[in-house]
N, C-alpha and C positions, 0 to 999 in steps of 0.2 A: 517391493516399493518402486523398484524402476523396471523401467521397459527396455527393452534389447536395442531403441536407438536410444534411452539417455547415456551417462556417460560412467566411464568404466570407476574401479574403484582404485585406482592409479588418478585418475582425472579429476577424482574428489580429493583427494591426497593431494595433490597442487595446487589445488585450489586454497584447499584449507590451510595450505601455508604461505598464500601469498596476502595480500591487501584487500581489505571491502575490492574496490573498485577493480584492479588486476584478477581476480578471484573472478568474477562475474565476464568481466570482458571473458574468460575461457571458458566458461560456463555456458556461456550465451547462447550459441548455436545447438547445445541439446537442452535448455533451460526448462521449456516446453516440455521436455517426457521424463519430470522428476517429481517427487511431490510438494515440489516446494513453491509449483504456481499455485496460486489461489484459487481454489476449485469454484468450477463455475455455480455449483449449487448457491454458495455461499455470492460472488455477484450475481447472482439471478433474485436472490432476495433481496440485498440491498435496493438493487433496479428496482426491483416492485416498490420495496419500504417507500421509497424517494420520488416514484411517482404517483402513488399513491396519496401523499403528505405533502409534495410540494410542486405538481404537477413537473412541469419541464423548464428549463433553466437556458439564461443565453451562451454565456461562456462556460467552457469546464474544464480544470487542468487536476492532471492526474498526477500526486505528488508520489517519486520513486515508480515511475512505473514500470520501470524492469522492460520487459519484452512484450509488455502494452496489453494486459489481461482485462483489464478494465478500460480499457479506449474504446471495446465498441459499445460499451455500456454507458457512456458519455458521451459516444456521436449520435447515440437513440434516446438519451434525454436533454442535450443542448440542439439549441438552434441554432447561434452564430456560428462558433469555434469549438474548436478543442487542442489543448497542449498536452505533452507527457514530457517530465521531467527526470530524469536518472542521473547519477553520476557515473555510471558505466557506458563510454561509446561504445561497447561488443551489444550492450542490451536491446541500446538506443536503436543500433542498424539492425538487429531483429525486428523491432517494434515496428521501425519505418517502412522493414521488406513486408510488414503483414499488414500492416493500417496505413502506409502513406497512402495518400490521393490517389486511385487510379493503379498502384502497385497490383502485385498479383494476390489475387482473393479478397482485395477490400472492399468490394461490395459485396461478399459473402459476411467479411466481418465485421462491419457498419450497419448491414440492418438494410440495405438497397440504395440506388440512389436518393440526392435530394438529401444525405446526411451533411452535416458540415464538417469544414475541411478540418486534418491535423494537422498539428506542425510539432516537433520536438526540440528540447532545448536539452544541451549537458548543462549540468549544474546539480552544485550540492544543496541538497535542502535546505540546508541550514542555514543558507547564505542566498538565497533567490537572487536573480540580477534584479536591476532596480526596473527595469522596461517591463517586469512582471506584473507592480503594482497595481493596486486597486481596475484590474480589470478582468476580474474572474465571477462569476454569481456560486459554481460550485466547484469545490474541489475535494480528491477522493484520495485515501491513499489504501493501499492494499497490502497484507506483509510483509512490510518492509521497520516496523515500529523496534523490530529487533536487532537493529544497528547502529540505538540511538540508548546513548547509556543518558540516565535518569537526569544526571544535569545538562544535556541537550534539548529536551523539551521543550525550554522554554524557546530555546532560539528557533529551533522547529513548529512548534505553534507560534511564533510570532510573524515567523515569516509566510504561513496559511494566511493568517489576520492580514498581511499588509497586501497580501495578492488579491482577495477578496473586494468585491464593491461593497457598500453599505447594504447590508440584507441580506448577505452573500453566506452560505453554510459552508463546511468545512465538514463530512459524514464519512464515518468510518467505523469497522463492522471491531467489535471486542468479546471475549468471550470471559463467560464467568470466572471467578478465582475456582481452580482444581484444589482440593480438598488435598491435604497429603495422603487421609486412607486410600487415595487412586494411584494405580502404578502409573498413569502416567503422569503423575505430578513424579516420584522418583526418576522415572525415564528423562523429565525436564531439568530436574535439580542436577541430576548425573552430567546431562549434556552441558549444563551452564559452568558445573564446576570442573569439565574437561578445557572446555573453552577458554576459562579463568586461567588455567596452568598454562593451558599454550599459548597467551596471552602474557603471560609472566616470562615465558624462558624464549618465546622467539619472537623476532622481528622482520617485519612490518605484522604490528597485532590485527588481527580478521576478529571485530565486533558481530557480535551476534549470538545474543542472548534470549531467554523465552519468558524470563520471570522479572524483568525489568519495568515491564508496561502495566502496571497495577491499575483498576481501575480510577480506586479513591484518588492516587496520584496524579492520575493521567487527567480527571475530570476536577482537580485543581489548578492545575497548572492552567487546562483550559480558559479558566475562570483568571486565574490569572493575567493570562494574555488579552484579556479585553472579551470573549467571547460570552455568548449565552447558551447554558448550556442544558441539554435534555436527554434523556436515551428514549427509543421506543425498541420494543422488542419484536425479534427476528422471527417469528410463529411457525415457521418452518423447519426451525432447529427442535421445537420442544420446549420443555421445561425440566426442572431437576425438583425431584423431588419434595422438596421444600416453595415450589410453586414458583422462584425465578426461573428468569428466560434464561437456554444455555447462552444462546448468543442475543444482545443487540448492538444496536446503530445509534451509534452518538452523532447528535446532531449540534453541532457548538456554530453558534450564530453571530454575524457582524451586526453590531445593531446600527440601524439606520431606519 
């Protein structure tokens, strides 16, 4: 699963007993050779889905973007700007040493010149600063929905709704409910309810669960928060069996 530069399993062990945030800041610098970035397959289709459906968009801020997996994927469908938001400064200064302005290889990872600038902000989702407001057309976020236990939703889709302009999407890729007859549904229940324990007996607890993000949930809450909401499916992944898509892309809308 990992490559001779991610990081050791001493290095995962520290992690996983510190803080979301502390956790990641140590992470950060081999984050990149682990499986837990969001494989490009997976933004290579969203990118299509989104240009295809809603051509290109002015502003785009990338919510949790970690070490910026999805920022050149929004410096090649915005035209003005683009933001990435993390609560980890370790992530953040990856992100910056790969996609800032003019950094090293950011016009390999922007898509050429002529892309718009990024800028990054620390800040916890769930609480966006207020300078964030209503100026964003698209925002994205990418694995990161497993550090938000179920009653944070809302504040986390509220604060997409208040960054957005009017007409502004909020698209984010989801995948089917896993069946329990699949081991990997056991291999997820196992890891949530390892998680659960060491969440119960040490402190500072490390959020991050897999079975938390239900669809029917997650596309209420949406509706909730003021949004409108759709999926389109990801045709790249397939379908199961029963003729749904493995994956799609929720599109939950500002209305304006």
């Amino acid at each position: 699963m990992f490559t001779t530069h991610g990081p050791s399993v001493r290095e995962l062990a520290v992690q996983a007993l510190s803080s979301v945030e502390r956790g990641y800041d140590l992470l950060a610098p081999k984050f990149d050779h682990t499986p837990f970035r969001t494989p490009d397959r997976i933004l290579d289709a969203v990118e299509e889905a989104l240009a295809q459906r809603e051509g290109s968009f002015g502003a785009g801020l990338d919510l949790c973007c970690g070490t910026g997996a999805g920022i050149g994927m929004l410096r090649r469908l915005c035209r003005e700007r683009v933001t990435g938001v993390d609560l980890s400064a370790g992530m953040l200064a990856e992100a910056e040493r790969k996609h800032g302005t003019g950094g090293p290889g950011a016009e390999r990872e922007t898509g050429g010149p002529g892309s718009p600038p990024v800028d990054f902000v620390r800040a916890d989702a769930r609480a966006l600063p207020p300078a964030l407001g209503g100026s964003y057309d698209l925002a994205v976020s990418f694995g990161a929905f497993g550090h938000f236990l179920p009653a944070e939703r809302p504040a986390l889709f509220s604060g997409a709704y208040a960054a957005l302009r009017e007409g502004g999407v909020f698209a984010f890729p989801i995948g089917a409910p896993i069946p329990p007859s699949s081991p990997v549904w056991w291999a997820v229940a196992g890891f949530d309810a390892a998680m659960r324990v060491r969440n119960a007996v040490w402190r500072p607890p490390f959020v991050m669960y897999y079975r938390t993000f239900p669809p029917s949930g997650v596309l209420a809450d949406l509706r909730a928060a003021g949004f409108a909401v759709e999926t389109v499916p990801l045709e790249p992944f397939g379908r199961l069996p029963s003729g749904a898509p493995r994956w799609r892309l929720v599109l939950a809308r500002k209305p304006g």
